[in-house]
N, C-alpha and C positions, 0 to 999 in steps of 0.2 A: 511474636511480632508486636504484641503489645508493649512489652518493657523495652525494645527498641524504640518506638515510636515515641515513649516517653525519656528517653535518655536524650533522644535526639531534639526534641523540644525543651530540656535541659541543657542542652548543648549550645542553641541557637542563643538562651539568653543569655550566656557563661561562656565565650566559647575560646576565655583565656584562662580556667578553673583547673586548677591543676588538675585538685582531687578526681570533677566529670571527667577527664579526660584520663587519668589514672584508674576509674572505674571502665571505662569503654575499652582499654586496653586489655583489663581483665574479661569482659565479654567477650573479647571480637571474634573466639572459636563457636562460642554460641550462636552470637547473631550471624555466624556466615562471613563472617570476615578475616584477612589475614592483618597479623599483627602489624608488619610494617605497612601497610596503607592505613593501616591507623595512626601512626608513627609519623607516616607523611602527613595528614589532613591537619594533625596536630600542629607538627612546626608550621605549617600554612595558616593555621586559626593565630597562632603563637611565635613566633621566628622570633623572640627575647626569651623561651622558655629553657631553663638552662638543662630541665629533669628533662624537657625532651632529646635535648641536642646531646646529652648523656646518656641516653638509650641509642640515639643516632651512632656515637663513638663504640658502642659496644654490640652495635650489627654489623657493625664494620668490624671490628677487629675478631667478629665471630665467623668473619669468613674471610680473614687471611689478609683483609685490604688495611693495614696497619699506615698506611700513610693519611688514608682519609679520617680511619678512625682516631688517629693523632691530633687531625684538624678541628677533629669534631668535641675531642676531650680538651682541645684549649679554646676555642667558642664557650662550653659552657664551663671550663673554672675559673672562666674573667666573669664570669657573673656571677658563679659559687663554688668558692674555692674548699668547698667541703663534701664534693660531689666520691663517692667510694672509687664507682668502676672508671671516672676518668681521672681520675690520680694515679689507678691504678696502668692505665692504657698512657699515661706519660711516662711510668716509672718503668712499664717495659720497652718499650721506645726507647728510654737512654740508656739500657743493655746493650 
């Protein structure tokens, strides 16, 4: 409870930091949380983060929804066009 409470008061001062939020994603089996509502609070703190909207394209196309997660991997390689998994989620798209 306590390394939550402290991440979370990290959070509030940072709460467009990639790294805090790439560490909270790593807890969130710890703290009682599921990945994607972390995922979500994320793009909500963040909606220009392009490593989230790149995790967004690869929960999508990990569950079959390849159209969204198409949408989601070209949102984030107009902001970084160097992103792995959504280069990858276009390249099988134009199969």
């Amino acid at each position: 409870p306590e390394a939550k409470a402290r991440l979370d008061k990290v959070q509030e001062g940072a709460p467009k930091d990639h790294d805090v939020w790439a560490l909270r994603l790593q807890l969130a089996g710890a703290f009682g949380e599921a990945p994607l509502d972390v995922v979500k609070r994320w793009h909500a703190a963040d909606p220009d983060s392009a490593d989230c909207m790149d995790l967004l394209a690869d929960f999508h196309r990990s569950r079959g929804e390849f159209a969204e997660a198409a949408a989601w991997a070209e949102r984030a390689l107009a902001i970084n066009p160097r992103l792995f998994n959504s280069n990858m989620i276009l390249l099988q798209a134009e199969q």
